[in-house]
VOROLO-594727 format. One record per residue (C-alpha): residue number from 1; residue in one letter; z, y, x. Coordinates in steps of 0.1 Angstrom, whole numbers, plus 2048, in hexadecimal, padded with zeros to 3 digits. Example, Ala and Ser with C-alpha at 12.3 -4.5 7.8 and 13.67 -1.06 7.14 Angstrom:
i / aa / Z / Y / X
1 / A / 84E / 7D3 / 87B
2 / S / 847 / 7F5 / 889
END
This chain:
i / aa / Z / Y / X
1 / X / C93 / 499 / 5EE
2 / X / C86 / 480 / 5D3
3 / X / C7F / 45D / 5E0
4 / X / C69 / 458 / 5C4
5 / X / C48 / 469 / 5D0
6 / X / C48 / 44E / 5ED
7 / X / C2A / 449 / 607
8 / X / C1A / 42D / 5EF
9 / X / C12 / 44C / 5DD
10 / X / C26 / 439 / 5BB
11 / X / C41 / 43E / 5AA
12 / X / C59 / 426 / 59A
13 / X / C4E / 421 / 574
14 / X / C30 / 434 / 579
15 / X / C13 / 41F / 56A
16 / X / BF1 / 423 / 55E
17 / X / BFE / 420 / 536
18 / X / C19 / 438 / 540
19 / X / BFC / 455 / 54B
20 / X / BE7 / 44A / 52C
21 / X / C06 / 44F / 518
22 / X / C08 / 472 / 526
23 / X / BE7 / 479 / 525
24 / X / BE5 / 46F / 501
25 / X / C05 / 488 / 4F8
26 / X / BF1 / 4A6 / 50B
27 / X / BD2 / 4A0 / 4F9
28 / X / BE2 / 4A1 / 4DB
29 / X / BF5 / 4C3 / 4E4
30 / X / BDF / 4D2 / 4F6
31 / X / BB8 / 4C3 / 4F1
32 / X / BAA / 4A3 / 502
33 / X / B95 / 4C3 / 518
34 / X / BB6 / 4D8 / 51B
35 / X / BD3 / 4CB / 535
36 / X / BC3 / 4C3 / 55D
37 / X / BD2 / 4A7 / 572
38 / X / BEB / 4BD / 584
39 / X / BFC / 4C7 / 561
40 / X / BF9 / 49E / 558
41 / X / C0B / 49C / 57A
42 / X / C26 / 4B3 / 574
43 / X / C2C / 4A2 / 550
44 / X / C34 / 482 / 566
45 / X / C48 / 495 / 57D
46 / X / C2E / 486 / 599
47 / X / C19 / 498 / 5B8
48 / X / BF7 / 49A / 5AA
49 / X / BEA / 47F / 5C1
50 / X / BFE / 463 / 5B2
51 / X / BE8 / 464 / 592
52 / X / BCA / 459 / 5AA
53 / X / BD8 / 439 / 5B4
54 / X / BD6 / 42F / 58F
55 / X / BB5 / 444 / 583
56 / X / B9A / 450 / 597
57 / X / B93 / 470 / 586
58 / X / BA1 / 484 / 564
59 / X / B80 / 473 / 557
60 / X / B8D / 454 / 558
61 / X / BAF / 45D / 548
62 / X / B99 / 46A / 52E
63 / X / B86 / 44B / 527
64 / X / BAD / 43B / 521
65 / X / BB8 / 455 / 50A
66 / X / B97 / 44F / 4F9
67 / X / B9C / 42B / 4F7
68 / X / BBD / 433 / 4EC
69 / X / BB9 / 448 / 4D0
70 / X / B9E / 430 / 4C3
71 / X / BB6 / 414 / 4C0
72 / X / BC5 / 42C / 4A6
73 / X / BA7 / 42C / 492
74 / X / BB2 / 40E / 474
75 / X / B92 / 3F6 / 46E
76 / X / B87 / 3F0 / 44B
77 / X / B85 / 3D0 / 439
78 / X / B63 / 3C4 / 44E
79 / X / B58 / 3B3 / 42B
80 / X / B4E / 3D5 / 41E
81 / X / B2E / 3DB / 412
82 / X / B1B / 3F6 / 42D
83 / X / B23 / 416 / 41C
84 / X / B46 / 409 / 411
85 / X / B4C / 3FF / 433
86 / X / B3E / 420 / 448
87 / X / B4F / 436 / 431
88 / X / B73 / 426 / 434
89 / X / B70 / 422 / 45E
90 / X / B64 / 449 / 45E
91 / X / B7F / 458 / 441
92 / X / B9B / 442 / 458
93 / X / B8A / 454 / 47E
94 / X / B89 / 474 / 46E
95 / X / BB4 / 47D / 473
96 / X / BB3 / 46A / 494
97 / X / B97 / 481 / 4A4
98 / X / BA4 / 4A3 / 492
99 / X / BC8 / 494 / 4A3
100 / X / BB7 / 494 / 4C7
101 / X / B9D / 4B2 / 4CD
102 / X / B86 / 4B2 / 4E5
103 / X / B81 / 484 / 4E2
104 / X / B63 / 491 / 4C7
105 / X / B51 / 4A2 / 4E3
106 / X / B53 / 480 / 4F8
107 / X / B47 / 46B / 4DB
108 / X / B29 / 481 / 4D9
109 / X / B1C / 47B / 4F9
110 / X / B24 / 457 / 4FA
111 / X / B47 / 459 / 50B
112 / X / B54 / 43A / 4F3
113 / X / B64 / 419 / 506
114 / X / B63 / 3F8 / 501
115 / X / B7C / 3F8 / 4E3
116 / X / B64 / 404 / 4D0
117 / X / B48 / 3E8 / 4D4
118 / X / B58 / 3CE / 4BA
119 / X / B52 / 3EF / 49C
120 / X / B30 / 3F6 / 4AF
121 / X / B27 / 3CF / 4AD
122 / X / B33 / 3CC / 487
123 / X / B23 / 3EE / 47D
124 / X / AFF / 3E5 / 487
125 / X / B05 / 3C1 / 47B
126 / X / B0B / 3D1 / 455
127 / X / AEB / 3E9 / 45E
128 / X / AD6 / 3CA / 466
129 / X / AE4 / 3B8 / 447
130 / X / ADC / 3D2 / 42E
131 / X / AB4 / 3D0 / 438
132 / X / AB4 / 3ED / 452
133 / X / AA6 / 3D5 / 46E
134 / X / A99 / 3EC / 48A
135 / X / AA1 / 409 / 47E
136 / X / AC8 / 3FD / 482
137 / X / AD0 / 411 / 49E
138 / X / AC1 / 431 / 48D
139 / X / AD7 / 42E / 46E
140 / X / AF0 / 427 / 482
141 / X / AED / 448 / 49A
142 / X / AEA / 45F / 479
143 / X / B08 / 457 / 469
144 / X / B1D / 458 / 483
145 / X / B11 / 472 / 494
146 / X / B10 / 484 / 471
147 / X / B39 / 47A / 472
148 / X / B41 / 483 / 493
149 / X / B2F / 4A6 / 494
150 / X / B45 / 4B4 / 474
151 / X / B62 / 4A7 / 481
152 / X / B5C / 4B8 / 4A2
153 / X / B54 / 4D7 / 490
154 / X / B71 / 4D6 / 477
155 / X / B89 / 4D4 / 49C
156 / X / B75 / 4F0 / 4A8
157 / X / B7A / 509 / 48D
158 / X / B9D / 4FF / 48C
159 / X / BB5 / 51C / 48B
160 / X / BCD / 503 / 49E
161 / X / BB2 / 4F7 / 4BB
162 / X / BC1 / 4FC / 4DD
163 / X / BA8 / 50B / 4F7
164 / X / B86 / 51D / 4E9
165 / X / B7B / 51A / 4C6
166 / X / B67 / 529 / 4A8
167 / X / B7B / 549 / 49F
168 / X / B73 / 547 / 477
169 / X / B84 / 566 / 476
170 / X / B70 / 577 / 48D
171 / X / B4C / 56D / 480
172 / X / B55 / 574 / 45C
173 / X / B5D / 59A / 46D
174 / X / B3E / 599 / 47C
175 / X / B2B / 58C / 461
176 / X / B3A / 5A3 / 449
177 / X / B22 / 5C1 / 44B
178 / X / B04 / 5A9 / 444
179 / X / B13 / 59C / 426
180 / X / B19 / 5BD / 412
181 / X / AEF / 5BA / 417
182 / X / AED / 596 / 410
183 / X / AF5 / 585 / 3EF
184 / X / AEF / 561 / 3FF
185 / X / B08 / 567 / 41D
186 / X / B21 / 577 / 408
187 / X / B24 / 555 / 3F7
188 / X / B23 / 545 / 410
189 / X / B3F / 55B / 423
190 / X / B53 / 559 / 402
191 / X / B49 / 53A / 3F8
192 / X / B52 / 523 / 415
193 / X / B60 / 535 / 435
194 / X / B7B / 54A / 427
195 / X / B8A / 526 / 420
196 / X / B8D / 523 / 445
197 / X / BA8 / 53C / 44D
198 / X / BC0 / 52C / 437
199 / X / BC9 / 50A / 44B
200 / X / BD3 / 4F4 / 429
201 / X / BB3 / 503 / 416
202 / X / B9C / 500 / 433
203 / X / BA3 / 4DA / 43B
204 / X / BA4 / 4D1 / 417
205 / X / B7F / 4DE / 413
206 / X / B77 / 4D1 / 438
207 / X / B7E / 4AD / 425
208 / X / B70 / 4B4 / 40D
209 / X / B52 / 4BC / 41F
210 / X / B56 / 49F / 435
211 / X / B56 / 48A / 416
212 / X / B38 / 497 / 408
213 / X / B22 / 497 / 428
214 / X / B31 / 474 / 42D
215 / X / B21 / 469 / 407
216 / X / B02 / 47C / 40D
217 / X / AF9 / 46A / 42E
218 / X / B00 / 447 / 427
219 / X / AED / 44C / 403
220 / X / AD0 / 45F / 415
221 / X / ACF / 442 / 42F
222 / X / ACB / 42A / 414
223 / X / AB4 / 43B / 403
224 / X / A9E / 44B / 419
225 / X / AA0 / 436 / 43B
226 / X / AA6 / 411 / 42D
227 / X / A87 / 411 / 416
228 / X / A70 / 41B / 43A
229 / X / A85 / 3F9 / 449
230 / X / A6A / 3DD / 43D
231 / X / A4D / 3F5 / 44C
232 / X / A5A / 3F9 / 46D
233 / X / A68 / 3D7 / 46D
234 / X / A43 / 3CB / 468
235 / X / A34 / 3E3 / 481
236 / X / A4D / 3DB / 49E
237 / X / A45 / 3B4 / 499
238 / X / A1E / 3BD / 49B
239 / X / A26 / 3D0 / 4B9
240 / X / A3B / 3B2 / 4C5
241 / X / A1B / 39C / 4BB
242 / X / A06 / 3AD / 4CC
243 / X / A19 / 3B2 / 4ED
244 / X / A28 / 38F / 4F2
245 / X / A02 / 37B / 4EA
246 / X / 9FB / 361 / 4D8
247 / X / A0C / 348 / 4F3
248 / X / A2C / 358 / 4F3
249 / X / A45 / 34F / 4DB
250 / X / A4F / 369 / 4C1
251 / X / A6C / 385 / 4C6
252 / X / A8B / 376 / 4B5
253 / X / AA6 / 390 / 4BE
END
């Protein structure tokens, strides 16, 4: 019997960066959602158990691969104008996170690490810097959230996704019927989601798409929330006014 599944529960050349690794090769295989720890474990050749002397749970592997595939994610001159700058950090996440399914899903609800606070920290600098004050963070959730949700639905009508996913083929079946009835969602079925079930068309108008939605955005941003900036600006240091008293010295942050 093996001598390398000792009672320290380790193995010789197992390390945490050696799971990650691993991890990081399933998820790209197989989904970030898609292997469990006992396949990770038989990828390593190890009893499940071993993995928990490095990582309490799969959650936590997750967080690594996440951290991981981030660091693939090549930052943009940080001299760029706003737009200029957004644009080129979200065209260069874009193959990353289509690479690794399932790390949009995380990103939605907040499942980033710490990698990601210097892009965070330079992102709502350029924000504040273009006049959006307080209303900073707002920008900031629309567009990336904007990013991040067509990404993650691009992945999830991919004819390629591992695991569960939006069956184009299917719901152009079903919506079939409805459409002989329906000018509007015969273009529409034509028009756009019959591009879907060919893999080269259907990415090369899912860029597109991401490249227009991307434009639209920023320029609605700047257009529509950066002119309401002064306002609430002036409204939050009233409030701030008001609040703190005459004997307290004024907000600063």
């Amino acid at each position: 019997m093996s001598t390398s599944r000792g009672s320290t529960g380790k193995r010789a050349g197992l390390s945490r960066g050696a799971i990650v690794a691993k991890a990081v090769e399933l998820s790209e295989r197989q989904g970030i959602d898609g292997w469990s720890m006992r396949q990770l474990a038989g990828e390593l050749d190890v009893v499940g158990s071993v993995l928990y002397h490095y990582f309490s749970s799969k959650d936590e592997v997750c967080d690594a691969v996440v951290d991981t595939v981030m660091r693939d994610i090549v930052m943009p001159d940080p001299t760029l104008e706003w737009k200029e700058w957004f644009t080129a950090v979200l065209q260069a996440a874009r193959p990353v996170l289509i690479k690794y399914h399932g790390v949009t899903e995380r990103l939605k609800t907040g499942r980033f690490t710490e990698i990601a606070l210097p892009a965070l920290d330079l992102a709502m600098e350029k924000l504040h810097r273009a006049g959006f004050g307080t209303l900073s963070p707002l920008a900031y959730s629309m567009i990336v959230n904007v990013a991040i949700n067509t990404i993650s639905a691009r992945n999830m009508r991919a004819l390629d996704r591992p695991g569960p996913h939006h069956d184009i083929r299917e719901m152009m079946s079903r919506l079939d019927p409805m459409a002989q009835r329906s000018p509007g969602l015969r273009l529409m079925t034509h028009g756009l989601f019959e591009h879907f079930l060919d893999p080269e068309e259907g990415e090369a108008v899912s860029q597109t798409y991401y490249d227009l939605i991307l434009a639209s955005v920023l320029d609605g941003i700047e257009n529509v929330v950066l002119p309401l900036a002064d306002k609430a600006s002036d409204e939050y240091a009233c409030c701030q006014e008001q609040l703190e008293g005459p004997d307290t010295p004024p907000f600063s942050g």
